[in-house]
C-alpha positions as CSV (number, residue, x, y, z in Angstrom):
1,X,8.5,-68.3,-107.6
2,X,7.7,-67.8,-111.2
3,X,8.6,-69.6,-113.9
4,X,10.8,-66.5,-115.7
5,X,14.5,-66.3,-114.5
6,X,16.8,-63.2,-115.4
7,X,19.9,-65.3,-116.1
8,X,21.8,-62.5,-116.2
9,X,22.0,-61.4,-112.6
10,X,21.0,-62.6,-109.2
11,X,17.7,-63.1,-107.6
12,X,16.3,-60.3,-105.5
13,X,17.4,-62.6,-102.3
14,X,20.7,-63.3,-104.1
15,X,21.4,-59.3,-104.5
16,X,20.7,-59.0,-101.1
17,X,22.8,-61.9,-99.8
18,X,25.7,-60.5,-102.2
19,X,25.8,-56.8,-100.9
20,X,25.8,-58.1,-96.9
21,X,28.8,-60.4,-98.0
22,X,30.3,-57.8,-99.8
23,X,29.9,-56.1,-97.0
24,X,31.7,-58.2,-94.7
25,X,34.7,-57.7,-96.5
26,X,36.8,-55.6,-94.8
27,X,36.0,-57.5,-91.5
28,X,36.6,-61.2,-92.7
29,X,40.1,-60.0,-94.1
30,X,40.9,-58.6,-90.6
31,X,39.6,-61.2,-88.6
32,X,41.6,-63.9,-91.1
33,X,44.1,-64.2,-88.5
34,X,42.4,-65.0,-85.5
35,X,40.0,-67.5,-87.8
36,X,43.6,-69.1,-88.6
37,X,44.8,-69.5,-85.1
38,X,41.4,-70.8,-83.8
39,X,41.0,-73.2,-86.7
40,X,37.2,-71.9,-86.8
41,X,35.3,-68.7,-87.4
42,X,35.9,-65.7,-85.0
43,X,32.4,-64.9,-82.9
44,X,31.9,-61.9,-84.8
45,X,32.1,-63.7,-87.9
46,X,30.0,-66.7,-87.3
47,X,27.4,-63.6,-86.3
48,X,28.2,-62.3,-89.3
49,X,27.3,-64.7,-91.5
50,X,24.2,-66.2,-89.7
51,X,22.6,-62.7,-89.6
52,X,23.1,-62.0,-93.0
53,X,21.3,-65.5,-93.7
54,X,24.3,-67.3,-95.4
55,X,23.3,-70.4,-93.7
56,X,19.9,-70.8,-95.0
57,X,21.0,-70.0,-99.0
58,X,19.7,-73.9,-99.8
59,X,17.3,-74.2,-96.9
60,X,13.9,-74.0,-98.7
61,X,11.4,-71.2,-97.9
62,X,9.3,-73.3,-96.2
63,X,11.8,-73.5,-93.4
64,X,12.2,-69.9,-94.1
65,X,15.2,-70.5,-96.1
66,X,15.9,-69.1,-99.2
67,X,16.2,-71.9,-102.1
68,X,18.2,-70.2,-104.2
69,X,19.7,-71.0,-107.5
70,X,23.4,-72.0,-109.1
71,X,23.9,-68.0,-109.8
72,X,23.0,-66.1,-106.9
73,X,25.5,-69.0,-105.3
74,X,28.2,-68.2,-107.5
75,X,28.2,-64.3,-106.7
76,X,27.2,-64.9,-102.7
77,X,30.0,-67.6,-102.5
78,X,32.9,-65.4,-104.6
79,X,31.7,-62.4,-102.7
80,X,32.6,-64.4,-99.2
81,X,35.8,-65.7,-100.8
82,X,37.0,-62.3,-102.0
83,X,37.1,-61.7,-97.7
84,X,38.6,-64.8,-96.6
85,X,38.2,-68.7,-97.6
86,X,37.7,-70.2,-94.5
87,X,34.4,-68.0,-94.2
88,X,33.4,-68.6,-97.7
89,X,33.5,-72.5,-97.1
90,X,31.1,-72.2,-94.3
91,X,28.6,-70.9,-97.2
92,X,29.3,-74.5,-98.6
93,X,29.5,-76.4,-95.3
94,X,25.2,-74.4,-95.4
95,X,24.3,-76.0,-98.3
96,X,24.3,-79.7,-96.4
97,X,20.7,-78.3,-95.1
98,X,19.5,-78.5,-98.3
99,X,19.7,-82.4,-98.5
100,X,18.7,-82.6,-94.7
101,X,15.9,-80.7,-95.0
102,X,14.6,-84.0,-97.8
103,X,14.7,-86.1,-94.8
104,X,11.3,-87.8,-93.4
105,X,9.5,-84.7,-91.6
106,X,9.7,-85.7,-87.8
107,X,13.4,-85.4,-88.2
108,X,13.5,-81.9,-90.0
109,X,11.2,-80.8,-87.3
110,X,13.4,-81.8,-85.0
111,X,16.3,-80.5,-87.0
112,X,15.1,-77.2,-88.2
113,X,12.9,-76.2,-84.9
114,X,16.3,-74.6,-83.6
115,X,16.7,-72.0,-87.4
116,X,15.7,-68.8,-85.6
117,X,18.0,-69.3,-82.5
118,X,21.4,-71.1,-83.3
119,X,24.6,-69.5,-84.7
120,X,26.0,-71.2,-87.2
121,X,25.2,-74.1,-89.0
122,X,22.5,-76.0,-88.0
123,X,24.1,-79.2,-89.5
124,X,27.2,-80.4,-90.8
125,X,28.6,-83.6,-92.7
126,X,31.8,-85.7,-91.9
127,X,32.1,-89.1,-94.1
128,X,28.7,-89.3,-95.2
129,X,29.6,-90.9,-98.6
130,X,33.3,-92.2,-97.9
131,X,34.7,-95.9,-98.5
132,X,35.1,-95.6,-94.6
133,X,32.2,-94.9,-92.3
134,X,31.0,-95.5,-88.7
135,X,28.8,-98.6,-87.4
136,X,25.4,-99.1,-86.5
137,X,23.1,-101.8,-85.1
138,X,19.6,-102.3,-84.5
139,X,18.1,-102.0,-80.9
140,X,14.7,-101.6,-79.7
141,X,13.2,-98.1,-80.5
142,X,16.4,-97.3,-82.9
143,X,20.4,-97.5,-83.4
144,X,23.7,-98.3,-81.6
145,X,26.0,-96.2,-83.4
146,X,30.1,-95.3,-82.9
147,X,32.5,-94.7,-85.3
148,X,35.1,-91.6,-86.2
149,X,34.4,-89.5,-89.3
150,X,36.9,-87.6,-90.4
151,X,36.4,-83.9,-92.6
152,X,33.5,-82.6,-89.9
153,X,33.7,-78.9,-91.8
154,X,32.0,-76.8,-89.9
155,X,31.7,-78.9,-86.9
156,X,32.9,-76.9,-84.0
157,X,29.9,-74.4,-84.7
158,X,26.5,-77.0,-85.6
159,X,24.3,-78.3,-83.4
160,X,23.9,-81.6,-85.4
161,X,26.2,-84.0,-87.4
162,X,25.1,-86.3,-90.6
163,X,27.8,-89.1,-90.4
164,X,27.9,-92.0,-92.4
165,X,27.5,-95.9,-91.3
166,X,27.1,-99.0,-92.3
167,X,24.4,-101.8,-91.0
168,X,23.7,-105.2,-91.8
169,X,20.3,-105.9,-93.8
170,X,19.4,-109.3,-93.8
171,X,23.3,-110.5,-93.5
172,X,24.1,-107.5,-96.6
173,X,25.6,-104.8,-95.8
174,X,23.5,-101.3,-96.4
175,X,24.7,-98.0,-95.6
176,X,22.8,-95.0,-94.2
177,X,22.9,-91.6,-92.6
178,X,22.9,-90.8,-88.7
179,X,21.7,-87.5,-87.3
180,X,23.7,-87.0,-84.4
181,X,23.3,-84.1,-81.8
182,X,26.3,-82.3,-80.5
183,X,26.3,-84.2,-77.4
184,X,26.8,-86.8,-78.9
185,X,30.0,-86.5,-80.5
186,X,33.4,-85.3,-79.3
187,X,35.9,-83.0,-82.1
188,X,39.2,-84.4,-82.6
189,X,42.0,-82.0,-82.3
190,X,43.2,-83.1,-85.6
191,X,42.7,-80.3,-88.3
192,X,46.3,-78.7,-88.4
193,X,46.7,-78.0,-92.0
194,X,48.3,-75.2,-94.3
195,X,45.3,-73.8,-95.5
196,X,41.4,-73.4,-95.0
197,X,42.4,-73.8,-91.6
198,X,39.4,-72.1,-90.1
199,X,37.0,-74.4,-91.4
200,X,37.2,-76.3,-88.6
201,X,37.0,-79.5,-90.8
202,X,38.2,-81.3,-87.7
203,X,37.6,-85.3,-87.4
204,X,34.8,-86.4,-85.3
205,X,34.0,-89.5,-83.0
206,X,31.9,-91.2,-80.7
207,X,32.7,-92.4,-76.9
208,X,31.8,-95.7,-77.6
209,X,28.3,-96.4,-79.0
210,X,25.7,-93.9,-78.7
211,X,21.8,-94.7,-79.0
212,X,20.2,-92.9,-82.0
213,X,16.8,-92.8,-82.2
214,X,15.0,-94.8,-84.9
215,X,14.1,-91.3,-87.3
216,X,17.3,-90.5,-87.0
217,X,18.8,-92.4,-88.8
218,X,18.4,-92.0,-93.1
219,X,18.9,-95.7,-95.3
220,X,20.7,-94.8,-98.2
221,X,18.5,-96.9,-100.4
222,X,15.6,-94.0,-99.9
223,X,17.4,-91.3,-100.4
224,X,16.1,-91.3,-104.0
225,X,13.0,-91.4,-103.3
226,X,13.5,-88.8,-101.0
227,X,15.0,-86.5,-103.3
228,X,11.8,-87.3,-105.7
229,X,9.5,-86.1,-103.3
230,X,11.4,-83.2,-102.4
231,X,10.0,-80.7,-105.4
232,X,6.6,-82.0,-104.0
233,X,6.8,-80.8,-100.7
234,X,9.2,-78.2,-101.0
235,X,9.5,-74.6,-103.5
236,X,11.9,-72.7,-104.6
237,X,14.7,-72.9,-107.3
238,X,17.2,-75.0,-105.6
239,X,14.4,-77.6,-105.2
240,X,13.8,-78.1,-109.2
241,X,16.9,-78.8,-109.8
242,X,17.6,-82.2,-110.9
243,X,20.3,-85.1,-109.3
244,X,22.9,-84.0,-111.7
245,X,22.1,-80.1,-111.9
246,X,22.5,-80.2,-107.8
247,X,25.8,-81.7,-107.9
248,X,27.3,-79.2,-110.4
249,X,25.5,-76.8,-107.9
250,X,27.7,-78.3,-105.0
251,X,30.9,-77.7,-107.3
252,X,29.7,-74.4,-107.5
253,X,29.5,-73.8,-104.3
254,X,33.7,-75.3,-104.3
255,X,35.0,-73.4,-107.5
256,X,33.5,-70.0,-106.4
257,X,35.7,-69.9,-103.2
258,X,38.5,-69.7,-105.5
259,X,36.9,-67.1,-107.2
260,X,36.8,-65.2,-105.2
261,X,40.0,-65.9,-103.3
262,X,41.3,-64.6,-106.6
263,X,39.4,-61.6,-106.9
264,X,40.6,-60.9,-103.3
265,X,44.3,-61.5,-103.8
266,X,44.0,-58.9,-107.0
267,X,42.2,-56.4,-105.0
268,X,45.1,-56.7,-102.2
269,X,47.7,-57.0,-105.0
270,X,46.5,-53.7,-106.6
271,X,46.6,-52.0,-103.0
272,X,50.3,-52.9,-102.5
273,X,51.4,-52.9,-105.6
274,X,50.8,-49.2,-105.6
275,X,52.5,-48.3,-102.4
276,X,55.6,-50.7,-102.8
277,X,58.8,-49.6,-103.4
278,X,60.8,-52.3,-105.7
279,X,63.8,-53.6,-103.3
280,X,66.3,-53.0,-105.9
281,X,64.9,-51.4,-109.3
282,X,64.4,-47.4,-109.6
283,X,60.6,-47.4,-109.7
284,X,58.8,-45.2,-107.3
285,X,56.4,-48.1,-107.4
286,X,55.7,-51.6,-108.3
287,X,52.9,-51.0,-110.0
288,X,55.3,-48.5,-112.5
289,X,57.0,-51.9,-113.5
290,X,56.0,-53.0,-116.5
291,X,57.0,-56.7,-116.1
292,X,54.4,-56.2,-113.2
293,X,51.7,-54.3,-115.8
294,X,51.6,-57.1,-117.4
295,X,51.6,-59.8,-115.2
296,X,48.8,-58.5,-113.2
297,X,47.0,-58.2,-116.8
298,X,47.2,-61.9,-117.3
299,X,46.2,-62.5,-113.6
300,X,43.5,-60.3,-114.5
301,X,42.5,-61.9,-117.7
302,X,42.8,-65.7,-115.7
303,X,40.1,-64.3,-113.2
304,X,37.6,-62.8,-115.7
305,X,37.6,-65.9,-117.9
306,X,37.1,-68.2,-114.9
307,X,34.3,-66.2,-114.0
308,X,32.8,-66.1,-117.0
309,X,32.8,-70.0,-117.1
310,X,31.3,-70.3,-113.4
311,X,28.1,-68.3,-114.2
312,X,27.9,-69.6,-117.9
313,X,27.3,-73.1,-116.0
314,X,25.5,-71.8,-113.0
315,X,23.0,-70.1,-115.6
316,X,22.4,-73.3,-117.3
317,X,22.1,-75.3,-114.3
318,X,19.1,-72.5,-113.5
319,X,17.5,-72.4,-116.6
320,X,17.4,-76.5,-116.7
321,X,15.8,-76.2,-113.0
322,X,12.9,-73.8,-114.6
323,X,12.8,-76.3,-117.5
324,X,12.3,-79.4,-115.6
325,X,15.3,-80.8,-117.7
326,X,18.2,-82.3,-116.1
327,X,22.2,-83.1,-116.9
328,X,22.9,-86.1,-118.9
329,X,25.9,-87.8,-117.2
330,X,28.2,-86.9,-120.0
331,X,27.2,-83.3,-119.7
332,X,27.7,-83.1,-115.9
333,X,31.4,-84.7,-116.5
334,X,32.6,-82.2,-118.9
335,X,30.8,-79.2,-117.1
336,X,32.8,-80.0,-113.5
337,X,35.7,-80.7,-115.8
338,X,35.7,-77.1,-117.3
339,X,34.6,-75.9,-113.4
340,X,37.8,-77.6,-112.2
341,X,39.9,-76.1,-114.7
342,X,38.6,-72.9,-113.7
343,X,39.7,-73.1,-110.4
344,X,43.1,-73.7,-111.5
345,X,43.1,-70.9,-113.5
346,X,42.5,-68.7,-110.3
347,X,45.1,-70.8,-108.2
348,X,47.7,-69.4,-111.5
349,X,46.4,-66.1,-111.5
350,X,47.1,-65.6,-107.4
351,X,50.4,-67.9,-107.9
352,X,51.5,-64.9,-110.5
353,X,50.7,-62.4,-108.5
354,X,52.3,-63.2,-105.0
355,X,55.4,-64.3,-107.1
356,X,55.6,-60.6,-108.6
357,X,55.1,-58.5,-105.7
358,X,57.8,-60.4,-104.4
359,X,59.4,-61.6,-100.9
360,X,56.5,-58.9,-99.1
361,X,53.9,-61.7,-99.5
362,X,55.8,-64.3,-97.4
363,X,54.6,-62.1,-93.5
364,X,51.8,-63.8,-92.2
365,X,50.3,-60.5,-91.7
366,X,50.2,-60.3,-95.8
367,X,46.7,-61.6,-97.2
368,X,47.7,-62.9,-100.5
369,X,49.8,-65.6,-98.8
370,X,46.7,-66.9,-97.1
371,X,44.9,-66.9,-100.7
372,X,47.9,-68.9,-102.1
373,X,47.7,-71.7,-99.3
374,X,44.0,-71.8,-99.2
375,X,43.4,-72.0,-102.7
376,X,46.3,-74.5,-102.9
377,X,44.2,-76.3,-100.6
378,X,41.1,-75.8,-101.9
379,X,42.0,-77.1,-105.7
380,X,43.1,-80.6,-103.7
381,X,38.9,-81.1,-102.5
382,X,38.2,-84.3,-103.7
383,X,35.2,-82.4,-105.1
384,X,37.4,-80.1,-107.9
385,X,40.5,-82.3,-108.5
């Protein structure tokens, strides 16, 4: 890694993670349906994705990841989005392995020994930092933990699950994080939603309490420390990044999905538009209408400016990383502020344009509905509201 950045355009990795999910296009908007009615990825997709590496975007190179910066996230993310949202969210649901990769090392050994085998994610989070958690208690050689966590994205395709739980420490309470194996926990059937349904963001529990070995479990009171050391032991951009500059990246990772749910629903619009008799006005085609022309060009306009503002911020966070500098807490509130107001902007522009191609957009076989429900969905993330 050198210490020069083009923040212009993506990395050489980034490029190369944008064209194979640019690739994946066509296949992630005919496999939508299916990934709806499973409420998870399709095979083929969850191939898809893992093959082309979308998994290890935050893993560092050590763990033969790819580390890679706010940027190449923004275009990777937007280019999975422009497919389907569902699929693009499991890019997000990746970057967890970033933070679990800062754990003490026997546990990313164990974690990351199964990278070059498993499909999917190697490890998803459900509740780690909400007001309610799961329980743990001390035993000899580690934990007693149970609980249900709800929000497990990801969690019907990982082979581990970070869930959050809360101890007692000398008659306080502490919380911390528990590395559980998929063994160990069972999916509730819960996750029936109007849109990102095929994230599988299902609630998880225990049966009971289930033993967790003592390096399994991560106090929350080290996790600074942890994140301190990280840079130390690890390279790559995503690892200079600073506490602040890695949670704009995570609303990157959010506000790109809509992105490029947007750019998708314009590309389908366009498609239609052009092919679509008006029900009841003499135009050969939509597209001729010019109360149409000139929705679409606001839609358009919506889209571009978002854009702009994503990879404005995304090139800062980057070019702070290289600097060693970091987001004053100010800064990082009115950044995600503008980052959240871009993502409404796309839920407008894909609003405007199912509303003018008209009563079409309602089948379930049309795309752009799915963009409207999903990005509907998307804009209510705790993350981006």
């Amino acid at each position: 890694m050198t210490d020069t950045l083009d923040l212009t355009a993506p990395s050489e990795a980034g490029k190369r993670l944008q064209e194979a999910a640019l690739g994946m296009v066509p296949m992630l908007r005919s496999e939508a349906r299916e990934i709806e009615r499973l409420g998870a990825m399709t095979p083929a997709v969850l191939a898809a994705l893992t093959d082309a590496g979308i998994f290890k975007m935050a893993m560092p190179p050590e763990l033969d990841g790819y580390a890679l910066g706010a940027r190449d996230v923004v275009e990777i993310v937007s280019a999975l989005g422009s497919g389907d949202g569902s699929a693009a969210w499991m890019a997000f649901v990746g970057s967890g392995l970033r933070m679990v990769s800062m754990f003490p090392q026997p546990l990313v050994d164990e974690v990351f020994a199964q990278r070059d085998t498993w499909i999917g994610p190697l490890c998803i989070g459900a509740s780690v930092f909400s007001t309610s958690v799961g329980s743990a208690r001390r035993v000899d050689g580690g934990w007693k933990v149970s609980g249900r966590w709800a929000f497990g994205s990801g969690c019907r395709h990982t082979a581990w699950a970070a869930v959050g739980v809360e101890f007692q420490r000398e008659g306080r309470p502490g919380r911390a994080m528990a590395l559980l194996p998929r063994e160990d926990f069972e999916i509730l059937d819960d996750w029936k939603v109007m849109g990102l349904s095929g994230t599988s963001s299902n609630g998880i529990t225990t049966d009971g309490e289930v033993f967790v070995p003592a390096h399994r479990v991560v106090d929350m009171a080290e996790l600074g420390q942890l994140m301190d050391e990280a840079p130390k032991r690890y390279s790559g951009l995503s690892f200079r990044v600073g506490m602040r500059g890695g949670m704009l990246t995570v609303c990157l990772y959010n506000v790109s999905i809509a992105l490029g749910m947007a750019v998708g629903a314009l590309e389908c619009f366009t498609e239609q538009a052009r092919k679509r008799k008006p029900f009841n006005l003499p135009y050969p085609a939509v597209a001729e209408m010019a109360s149409v022309q000139v929705v679409v060009g606001k839609a358009r306009a919506m889209i571009n400016i978002a854009g702009t503002l994503m990879r404005a911020h995304a090139d800062e966070v980057d070019r702070r990383a290289l600097a060693g500098e970091d987001f004053s807490g100010p800064e990082e509130s009115e950044m995600t502020m503008d980052l959240v107001y871009a993502t409404k902007l796309c839920e407008d522009a894909i609003n405007s344009l199912q509303v003018a191609l008209g009563s079409s957009t309602a089948s379930l076989s049309n795309p752009i509905q799915r963009f409207v429900r999903d990005t509907r969905v998307l804009a209510s993330h705790g993350a981006i509201r």
